[in-house]
VODOBA-925117 format. One record per residue (C-alpha): x, y, z; residue number from 0. Coordinates in pm, 1 decimal. Example, Ala and Ser with C-alpha at 12.3 -4.5 7.8 and 13.67 -1.06 7.14 Angstrom:
<recs>
+----------+----------+----------+-----+
|        X |        Y |        Z | num |
+----------+----------+----------+-----+
|   1230.0 |   -450.0 |    780.0 |   0 |
|   1367.0 |   -106.0 |    714.0 |   1 |
+----------+----------+----------+-----+
</recs>
This chain:
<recs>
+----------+----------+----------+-----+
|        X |        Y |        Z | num |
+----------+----------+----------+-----+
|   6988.9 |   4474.5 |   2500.9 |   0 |
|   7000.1 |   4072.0 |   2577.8 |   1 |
|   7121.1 |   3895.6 |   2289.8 |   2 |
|   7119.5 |   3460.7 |   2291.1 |   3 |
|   7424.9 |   3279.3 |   2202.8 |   4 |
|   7530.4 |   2935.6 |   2224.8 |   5 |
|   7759.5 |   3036.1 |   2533.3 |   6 |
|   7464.7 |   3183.9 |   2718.0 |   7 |
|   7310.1 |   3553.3 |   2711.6 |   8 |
|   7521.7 |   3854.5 |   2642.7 |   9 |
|   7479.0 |   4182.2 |   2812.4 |  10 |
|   7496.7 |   4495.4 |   2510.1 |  11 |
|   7771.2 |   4688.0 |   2566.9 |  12 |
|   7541.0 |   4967.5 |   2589.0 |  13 |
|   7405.9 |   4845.3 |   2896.0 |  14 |
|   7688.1 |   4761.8 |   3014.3 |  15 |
|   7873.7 |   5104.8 |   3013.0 |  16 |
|   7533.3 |   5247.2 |   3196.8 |  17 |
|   7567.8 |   5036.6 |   3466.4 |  18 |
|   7932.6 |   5146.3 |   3527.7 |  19 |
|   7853.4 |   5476.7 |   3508.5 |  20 |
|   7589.7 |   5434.2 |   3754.8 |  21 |
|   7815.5 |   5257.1 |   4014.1 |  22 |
|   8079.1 |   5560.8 |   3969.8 |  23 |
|   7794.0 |   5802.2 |   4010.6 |  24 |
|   7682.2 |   5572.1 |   4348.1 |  25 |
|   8054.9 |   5571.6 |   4436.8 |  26 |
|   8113.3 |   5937.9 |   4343.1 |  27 |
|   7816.1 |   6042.9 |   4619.8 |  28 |
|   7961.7 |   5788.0 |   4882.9 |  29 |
|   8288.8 |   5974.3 |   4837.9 |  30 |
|   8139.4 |   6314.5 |   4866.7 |  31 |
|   7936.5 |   6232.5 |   5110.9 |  32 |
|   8241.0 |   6062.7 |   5345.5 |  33 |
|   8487.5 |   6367.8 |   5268.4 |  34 |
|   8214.0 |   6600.7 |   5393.2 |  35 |
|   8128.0 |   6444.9 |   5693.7 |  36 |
|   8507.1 |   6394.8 |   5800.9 |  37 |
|   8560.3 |   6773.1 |   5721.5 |  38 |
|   8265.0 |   6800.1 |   5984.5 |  39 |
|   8396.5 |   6572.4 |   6253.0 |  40 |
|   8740.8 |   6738.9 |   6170.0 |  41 |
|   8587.5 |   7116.1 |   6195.1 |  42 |
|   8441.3 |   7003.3 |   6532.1 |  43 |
|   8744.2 |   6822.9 |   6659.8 |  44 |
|   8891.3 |   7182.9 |   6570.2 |  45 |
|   8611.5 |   7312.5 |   6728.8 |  46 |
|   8696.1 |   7133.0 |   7062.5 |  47 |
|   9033.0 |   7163.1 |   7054.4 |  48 |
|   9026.5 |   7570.1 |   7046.8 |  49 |
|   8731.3 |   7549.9 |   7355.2 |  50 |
|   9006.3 |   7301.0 |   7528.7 |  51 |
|   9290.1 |   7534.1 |   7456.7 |  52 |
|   9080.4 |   7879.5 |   7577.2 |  53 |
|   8952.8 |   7685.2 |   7877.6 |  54 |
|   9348.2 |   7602.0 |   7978.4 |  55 |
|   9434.2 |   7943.7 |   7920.6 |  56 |
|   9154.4 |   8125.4 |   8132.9 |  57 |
|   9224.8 |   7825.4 |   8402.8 |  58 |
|   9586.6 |   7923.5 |   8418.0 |  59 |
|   9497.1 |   8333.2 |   8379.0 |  60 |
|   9247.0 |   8245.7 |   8697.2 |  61 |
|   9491.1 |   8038.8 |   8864.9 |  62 |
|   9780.6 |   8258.6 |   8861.7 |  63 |
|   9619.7 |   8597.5 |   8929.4 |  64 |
|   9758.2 |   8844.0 |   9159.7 |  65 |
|   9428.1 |   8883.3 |   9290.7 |  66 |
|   9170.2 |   8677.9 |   9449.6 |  67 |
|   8890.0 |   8528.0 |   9245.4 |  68 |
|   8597.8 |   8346.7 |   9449.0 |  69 |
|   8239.2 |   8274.5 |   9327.5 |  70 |
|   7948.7 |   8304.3 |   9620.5 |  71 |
|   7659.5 |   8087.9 |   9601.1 |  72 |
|   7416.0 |   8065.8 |   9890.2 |  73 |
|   7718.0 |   8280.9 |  10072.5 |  74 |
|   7957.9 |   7992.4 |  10084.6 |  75 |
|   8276.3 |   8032.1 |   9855.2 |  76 |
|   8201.7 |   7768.9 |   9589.7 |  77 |
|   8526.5 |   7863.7 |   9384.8 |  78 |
|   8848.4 |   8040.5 |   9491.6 |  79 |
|   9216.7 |   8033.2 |   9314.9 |  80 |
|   9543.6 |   7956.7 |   9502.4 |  81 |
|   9552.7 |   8370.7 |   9516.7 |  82 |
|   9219.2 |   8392.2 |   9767.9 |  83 |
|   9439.2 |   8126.4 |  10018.9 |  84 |
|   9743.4 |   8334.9 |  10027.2 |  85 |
|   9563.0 |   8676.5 |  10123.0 |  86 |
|   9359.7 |   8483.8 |  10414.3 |  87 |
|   9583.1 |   8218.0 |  10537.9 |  88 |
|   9322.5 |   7947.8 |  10496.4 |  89 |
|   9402.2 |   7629.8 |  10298.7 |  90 |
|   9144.0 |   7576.6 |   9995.6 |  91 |
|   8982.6 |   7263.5 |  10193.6 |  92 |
|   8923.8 |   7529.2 |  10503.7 |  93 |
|   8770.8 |   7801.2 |  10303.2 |  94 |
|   8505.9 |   7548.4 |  10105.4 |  95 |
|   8390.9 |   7473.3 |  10439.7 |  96 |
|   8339.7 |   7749.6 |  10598.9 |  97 |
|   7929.6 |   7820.6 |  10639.6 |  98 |
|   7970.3 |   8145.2 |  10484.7 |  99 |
|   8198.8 |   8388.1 |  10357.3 | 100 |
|   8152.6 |   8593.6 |  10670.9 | 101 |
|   8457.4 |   8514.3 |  10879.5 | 102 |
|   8684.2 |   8695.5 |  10615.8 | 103 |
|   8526.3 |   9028.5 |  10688.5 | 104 |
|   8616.0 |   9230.2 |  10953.4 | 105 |
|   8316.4 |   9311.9 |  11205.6 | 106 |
|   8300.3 |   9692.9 |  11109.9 | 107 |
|   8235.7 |   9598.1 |  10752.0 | 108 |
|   8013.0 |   9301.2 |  10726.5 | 109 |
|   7693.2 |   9462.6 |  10701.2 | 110 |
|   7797.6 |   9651.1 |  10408.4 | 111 |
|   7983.1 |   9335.5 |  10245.8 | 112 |
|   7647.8 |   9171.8 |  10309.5 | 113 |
|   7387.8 |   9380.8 |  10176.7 | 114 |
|   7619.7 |   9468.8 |   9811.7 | 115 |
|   7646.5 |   9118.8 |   9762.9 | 116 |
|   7261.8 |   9103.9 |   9793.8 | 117 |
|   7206.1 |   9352.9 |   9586.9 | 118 |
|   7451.7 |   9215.0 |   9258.8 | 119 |
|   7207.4 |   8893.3 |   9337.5 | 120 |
|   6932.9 |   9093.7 |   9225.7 | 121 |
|   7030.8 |   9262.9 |   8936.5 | 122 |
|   7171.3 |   9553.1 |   9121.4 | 123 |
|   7538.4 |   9628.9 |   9029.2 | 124 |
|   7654.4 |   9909.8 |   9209.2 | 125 |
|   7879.0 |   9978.9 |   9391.5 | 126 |
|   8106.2 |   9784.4 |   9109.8 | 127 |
|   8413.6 |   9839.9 |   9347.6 | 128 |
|   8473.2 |   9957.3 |   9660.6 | 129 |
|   8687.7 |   9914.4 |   9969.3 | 130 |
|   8669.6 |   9721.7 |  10248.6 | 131 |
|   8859.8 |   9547.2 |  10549.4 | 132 |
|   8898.2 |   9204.7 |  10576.5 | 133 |
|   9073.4 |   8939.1 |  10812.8 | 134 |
|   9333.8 |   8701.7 |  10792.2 | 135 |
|   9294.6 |   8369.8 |  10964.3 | 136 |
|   9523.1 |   8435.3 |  11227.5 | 137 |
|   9279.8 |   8786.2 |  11293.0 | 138 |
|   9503.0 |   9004.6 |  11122.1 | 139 |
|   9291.4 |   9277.4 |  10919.6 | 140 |
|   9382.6 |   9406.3 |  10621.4 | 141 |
|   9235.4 |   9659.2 |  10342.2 | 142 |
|   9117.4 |   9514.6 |  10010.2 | 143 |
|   8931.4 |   9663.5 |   9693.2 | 144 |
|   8650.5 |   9400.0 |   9580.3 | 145 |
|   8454.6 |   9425.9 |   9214.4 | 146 |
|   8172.4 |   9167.4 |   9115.2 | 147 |
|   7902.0 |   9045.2 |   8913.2 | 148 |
|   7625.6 |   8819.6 |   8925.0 | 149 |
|   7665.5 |   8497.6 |   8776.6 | 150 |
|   7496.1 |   8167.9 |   8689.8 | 151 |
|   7718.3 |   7906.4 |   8872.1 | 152 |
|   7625.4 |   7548.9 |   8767.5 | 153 |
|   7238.0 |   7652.9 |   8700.3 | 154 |
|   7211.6 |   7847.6 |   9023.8 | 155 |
|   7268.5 |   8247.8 |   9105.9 | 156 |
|   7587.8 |   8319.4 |   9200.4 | 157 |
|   7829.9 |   8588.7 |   9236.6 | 158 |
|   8176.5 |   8629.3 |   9050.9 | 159 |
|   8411.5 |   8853.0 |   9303.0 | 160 |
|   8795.4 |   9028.8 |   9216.1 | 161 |
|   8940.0 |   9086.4 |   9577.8 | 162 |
|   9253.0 |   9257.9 |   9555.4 | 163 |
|   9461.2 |   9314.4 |   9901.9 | 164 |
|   9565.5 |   9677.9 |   9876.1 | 165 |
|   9780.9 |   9715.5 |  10171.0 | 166 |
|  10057.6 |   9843.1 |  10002.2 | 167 |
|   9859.0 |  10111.6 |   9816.3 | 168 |
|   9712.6 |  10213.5 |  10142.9 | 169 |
|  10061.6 |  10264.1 |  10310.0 | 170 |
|  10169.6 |  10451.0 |  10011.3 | 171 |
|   9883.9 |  10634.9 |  10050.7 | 172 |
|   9921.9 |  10750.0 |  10412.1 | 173 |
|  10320.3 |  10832.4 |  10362.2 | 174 |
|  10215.3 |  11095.5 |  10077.4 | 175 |
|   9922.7 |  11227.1 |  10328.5 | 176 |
|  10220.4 |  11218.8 |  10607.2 | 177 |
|  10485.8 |  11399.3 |  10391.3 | 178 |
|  10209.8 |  11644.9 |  10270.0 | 179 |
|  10119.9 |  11756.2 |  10628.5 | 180 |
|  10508.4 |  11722.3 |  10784.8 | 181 |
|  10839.0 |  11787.6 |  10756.0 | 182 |
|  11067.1 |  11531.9 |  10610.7 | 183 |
|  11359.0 |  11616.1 |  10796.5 | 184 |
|  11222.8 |  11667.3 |  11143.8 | 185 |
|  10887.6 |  11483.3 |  11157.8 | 186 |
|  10734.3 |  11763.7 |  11262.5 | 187 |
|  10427.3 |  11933.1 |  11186.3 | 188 |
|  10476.1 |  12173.8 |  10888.9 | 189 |
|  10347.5 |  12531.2 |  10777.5 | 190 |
|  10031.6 |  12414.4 |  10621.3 | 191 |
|   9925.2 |  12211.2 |  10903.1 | 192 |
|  10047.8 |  12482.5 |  11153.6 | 193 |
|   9805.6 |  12695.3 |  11003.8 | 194 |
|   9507.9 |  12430.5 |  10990.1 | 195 |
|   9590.0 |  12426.0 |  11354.6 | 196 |
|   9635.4 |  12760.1 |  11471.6 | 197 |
|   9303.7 |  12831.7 |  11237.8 | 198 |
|   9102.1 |  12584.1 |  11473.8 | 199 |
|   9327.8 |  12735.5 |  11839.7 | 200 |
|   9187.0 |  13087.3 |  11720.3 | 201 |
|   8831.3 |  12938.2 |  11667.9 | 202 |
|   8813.0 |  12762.5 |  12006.1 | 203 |
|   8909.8 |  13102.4 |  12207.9 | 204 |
|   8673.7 |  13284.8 |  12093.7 | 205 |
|   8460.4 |  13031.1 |  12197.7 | 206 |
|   8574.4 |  12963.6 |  12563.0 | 207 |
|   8794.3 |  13311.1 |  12598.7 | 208 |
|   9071.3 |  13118.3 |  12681.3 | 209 |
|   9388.9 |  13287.9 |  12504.6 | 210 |
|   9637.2 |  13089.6 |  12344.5 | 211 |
|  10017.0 |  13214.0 |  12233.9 | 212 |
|  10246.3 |  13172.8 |  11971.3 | 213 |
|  10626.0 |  13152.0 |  11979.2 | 214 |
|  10807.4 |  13183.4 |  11669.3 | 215 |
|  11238.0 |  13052.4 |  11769.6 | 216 |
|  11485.2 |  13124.6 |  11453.9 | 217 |
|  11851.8 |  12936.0 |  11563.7 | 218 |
|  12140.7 |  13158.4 |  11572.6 | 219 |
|  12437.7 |  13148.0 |  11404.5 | 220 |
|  12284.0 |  12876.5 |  11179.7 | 221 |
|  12429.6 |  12905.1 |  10847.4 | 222 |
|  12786.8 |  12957.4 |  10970.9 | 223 |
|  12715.6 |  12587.2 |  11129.1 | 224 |
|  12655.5 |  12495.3 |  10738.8 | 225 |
|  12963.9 |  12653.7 |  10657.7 | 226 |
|  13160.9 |  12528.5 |  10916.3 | 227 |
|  13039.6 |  12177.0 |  10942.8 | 228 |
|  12824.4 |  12114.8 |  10645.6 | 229 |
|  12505.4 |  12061.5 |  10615.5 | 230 |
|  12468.4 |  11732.6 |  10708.7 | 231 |
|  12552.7 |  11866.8 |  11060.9 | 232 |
|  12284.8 |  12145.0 |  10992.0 | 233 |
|  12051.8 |  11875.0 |  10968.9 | 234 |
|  12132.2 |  11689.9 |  11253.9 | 235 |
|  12095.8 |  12004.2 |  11438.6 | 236 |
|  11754.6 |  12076.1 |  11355.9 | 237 |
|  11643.9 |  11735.3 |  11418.6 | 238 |
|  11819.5 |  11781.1 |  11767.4 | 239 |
|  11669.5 |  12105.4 |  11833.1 | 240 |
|  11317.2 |  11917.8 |  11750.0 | 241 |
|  11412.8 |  11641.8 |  11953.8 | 242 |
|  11505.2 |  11903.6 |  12292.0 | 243 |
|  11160.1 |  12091.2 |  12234.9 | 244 |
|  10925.2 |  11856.1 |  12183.6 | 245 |
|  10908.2 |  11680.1 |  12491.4 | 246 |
|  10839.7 |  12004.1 |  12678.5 | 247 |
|  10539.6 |  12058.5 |  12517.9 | 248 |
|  10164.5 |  11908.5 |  12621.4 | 249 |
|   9969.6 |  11682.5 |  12362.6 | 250 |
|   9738.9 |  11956.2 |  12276.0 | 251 |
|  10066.5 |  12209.8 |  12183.3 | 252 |
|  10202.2 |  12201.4 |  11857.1 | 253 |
|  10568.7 |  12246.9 |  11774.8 | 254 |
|  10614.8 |  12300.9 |  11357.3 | 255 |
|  10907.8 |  12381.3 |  11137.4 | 256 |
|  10810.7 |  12665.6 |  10922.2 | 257 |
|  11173.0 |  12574.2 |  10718.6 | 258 |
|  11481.7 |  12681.0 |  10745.8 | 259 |
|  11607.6 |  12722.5 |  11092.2 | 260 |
|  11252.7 |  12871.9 |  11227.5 | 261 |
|  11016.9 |  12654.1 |  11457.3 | 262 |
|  10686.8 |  12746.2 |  11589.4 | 263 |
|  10506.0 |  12652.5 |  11875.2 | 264 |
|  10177.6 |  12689.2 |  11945.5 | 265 |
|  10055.6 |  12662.4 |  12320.9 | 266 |
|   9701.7 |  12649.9 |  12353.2 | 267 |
|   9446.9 |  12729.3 |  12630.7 | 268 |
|   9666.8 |  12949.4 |  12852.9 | 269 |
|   9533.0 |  12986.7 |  13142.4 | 270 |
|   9772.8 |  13274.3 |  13266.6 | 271 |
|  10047.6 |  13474.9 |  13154.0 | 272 |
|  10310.8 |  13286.8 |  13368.9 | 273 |
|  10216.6 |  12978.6 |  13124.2 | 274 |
|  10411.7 |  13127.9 |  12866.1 | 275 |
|  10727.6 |  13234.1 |  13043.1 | 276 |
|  10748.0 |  12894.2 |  13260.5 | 277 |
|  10774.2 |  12729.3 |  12916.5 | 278 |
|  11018.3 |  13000.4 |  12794.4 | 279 |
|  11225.8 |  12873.2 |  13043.6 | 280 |
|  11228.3 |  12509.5 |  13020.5 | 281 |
|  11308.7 |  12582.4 |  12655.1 | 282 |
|  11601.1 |  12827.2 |  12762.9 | 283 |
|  11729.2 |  12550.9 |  12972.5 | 284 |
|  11696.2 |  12244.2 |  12712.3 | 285 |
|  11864.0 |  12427.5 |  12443.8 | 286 |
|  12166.0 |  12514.6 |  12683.7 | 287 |
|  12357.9 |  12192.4 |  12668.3 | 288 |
|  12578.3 |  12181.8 |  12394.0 | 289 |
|  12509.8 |  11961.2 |  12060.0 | 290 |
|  12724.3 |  11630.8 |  11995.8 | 291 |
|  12697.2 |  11665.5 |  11624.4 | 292 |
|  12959.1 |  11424.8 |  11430.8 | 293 |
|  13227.0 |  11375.1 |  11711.8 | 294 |
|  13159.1 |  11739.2 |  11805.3 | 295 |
|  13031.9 |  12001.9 |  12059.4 | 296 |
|  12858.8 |  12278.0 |  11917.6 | 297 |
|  12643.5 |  12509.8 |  12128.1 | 298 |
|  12373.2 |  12660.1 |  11951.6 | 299 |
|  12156.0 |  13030.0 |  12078.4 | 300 |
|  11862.7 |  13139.9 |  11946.3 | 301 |
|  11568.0 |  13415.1 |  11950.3 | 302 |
|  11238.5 |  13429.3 |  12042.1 | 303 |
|  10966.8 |  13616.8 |  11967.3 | 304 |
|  10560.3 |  13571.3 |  12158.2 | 305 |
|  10217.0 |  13657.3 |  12036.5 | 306 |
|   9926.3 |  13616.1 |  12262.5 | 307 |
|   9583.3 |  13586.2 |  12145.2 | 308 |
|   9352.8 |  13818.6 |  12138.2 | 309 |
|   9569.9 |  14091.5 |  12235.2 | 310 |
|   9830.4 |  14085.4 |  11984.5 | 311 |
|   9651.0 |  13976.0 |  11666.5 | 312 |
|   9296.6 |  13754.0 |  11609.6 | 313 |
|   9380.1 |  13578.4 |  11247.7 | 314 |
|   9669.9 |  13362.6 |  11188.7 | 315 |
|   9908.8 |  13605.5 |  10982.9 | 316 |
|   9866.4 |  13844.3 |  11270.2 | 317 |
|   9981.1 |  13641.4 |  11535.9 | 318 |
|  10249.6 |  13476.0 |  11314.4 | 319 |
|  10335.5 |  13821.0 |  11185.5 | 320 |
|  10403.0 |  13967.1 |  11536.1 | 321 |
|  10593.1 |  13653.0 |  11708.0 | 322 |
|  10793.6 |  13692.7 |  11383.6 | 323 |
|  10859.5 |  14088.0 |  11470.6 | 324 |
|  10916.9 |  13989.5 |  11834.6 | 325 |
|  11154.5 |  13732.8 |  11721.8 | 326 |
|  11371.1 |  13966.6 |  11518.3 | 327 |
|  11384.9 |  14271.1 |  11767.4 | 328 |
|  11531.5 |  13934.5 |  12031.9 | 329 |
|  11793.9 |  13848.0 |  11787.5 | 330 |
|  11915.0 |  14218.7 |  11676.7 | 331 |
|  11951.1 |  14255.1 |  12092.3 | 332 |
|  12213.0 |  13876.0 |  12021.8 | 333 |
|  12408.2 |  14011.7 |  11757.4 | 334 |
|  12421.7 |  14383.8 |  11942.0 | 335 |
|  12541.8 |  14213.0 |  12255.9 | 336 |
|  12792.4 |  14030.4 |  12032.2 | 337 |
|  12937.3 |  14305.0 |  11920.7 | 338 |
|  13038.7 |  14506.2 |  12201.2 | 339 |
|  13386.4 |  14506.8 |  12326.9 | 340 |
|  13480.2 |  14227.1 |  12600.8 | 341 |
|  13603.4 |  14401.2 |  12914.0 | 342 |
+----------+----------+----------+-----+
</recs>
């Protein structure tokens, strides 16, 4: 209520109070209202800030991969880390222009390359990973492993490729396929793949009738050379031995370590008996010369025993079975000699 005074009109205390509650209710929502829109702006700053901070760390994941990441679009390489530049030898600058991604892939594999990244383009995903060659810039091929997906790259289809450069795993590779097929000491064929061989010899004569032989050779006086000398000089020896035979022998011939002190050789396509005794011979005569084996001379014998195909055996243990019992009989006759008296 208004009350009049001399001094002027009064406002009633009633009034009053209501109007300074009202302001602190007006005040109250302005506050309320502020706080909750800075907690917004400060949730969305927060917001931004963790995108920022998982955009750095995928950049620097990307950027520091051990493999190479590119993205295709239209077949041109429209994104590739530091990684992709090291593999090919290209700067960045000279792999954006290149008109397509072609000139990393080797001839032989381009087709392929071409039609799987067609196919992730339209929805297709396999293969997911596979192997391929590709080349370097200076022409040098190279074996990779690529993996992709299709992608939406800046509103148009794209695809998102892992190229890894597996070189090493491929040289790794072919040592274990080496050591599983040869011996380690030698380098020469061993008894598995001398009987993958000899399994294919005995399959081609009976398809042309031309024989083939076997010669199984056992060293004499081996083990006393380990004694003796060691076996470090027994190694040496056998690697000698392999190095004296070998030579002798055609490209299609195969000369094996079975283990031990035994070798095998398998002559193939022999076109007359004389064959086999001519390279007796030559073998006779490299193994005569004595052995320079750590500062030493050491002469080393040894026995032979022949198996000729189809007359002495038609499967592979036969033949191996009776140039082994040739063999023997030849090196009973050595120590015999040996033995007797000298006059």
């Amino acid at each position: 209520m208004i009350e009049s005074t001399e001094a002027g009109y009064l406002v009633s205390p009633y009034l009053a109070w209501g109007a300074v509650v009202t302001l602190l209710v007006l005040a109250g929502g302005w506050v309320w209202s502020l706080w909750r829109y800075q907690r917004a702006e400060d949730r969305h700053d927060g917001v931004e800030q963790n995108v920022r901070e998982r955009a750095d760390s995928f950049r620097y994941l990307v950027e520091t991969a051990h493999e190479g990441i590119v993205v295709v679009q239209n077949r041109r390489l429209v994104y590739l880390n530091p990684r992709m530049c090291e593999m090919t030898g290209y700067s960045e600058a000279e792999l954006r222009a290149l008109p397509t991604f072609m000139p990393l892939i080797h001839p032989s594999a381009r087709e392929v390359m071409l039609a799987n990244h067609l196919r992730r383009l339209a929805g297709d995903p396999s293969p997911q990973r596979y192997e391929s060659l590709f080349l370097k810039k200076d022409g040098t091929s190279y074996p990779i492993e690529l993996s992709g997906v299709a992608i939406v790259w800046q509103g148009e289809p794209a695809t998102l490729n892992m190229v890894t450069d597996i070189s090493a795993r491929k040289v790794a590779e072919e040592k274990m396929q080496y050591l599983a097929h040869h011996d380690s000491l030698t380098g020469l064929p061993n008894r598995y793949t001398l009987h993958e061989r000899l399994k294919q010899a005995i399959a081609l004569a009976r398809r042309t009738g031309v024989p083939l032989a076997v010669l199984f050779i056992d060293l004499n006086g081996f083990k006393k050379v380990n004694d003796d000398h060691g076996h470090e000089a027994g190694d040496c020896l056998l690697q000698q031995v392999a190095g004296r035979i070998r030579p002798l022998l055609r490209d299609s011939d195969t000369l094996a370590r079975m283990g031990g002190d035994e070798f095998v050789i398998l002559l193939t396509q022999i076109k007359q008996p004389e064959d086999v005794a001519q390279i007796t011979a030559r073998i006779e005569a490299a193994m005569a010369p004595v052995f320079q084996i750590n500062d030493q001379a050491l002469r080393c014998s040894f026995s032979m025993g022949t198996a000729l195909f189809p007359q002495d055996g038609t499967t592979v243990q036969a033949l191996l079975n009776r140039a082994d019992h040739q063999m023997y009989a030849h090196k009973n006759r050595h120590y015999q000699r040996e033995a007797l008296p000298q006059s």
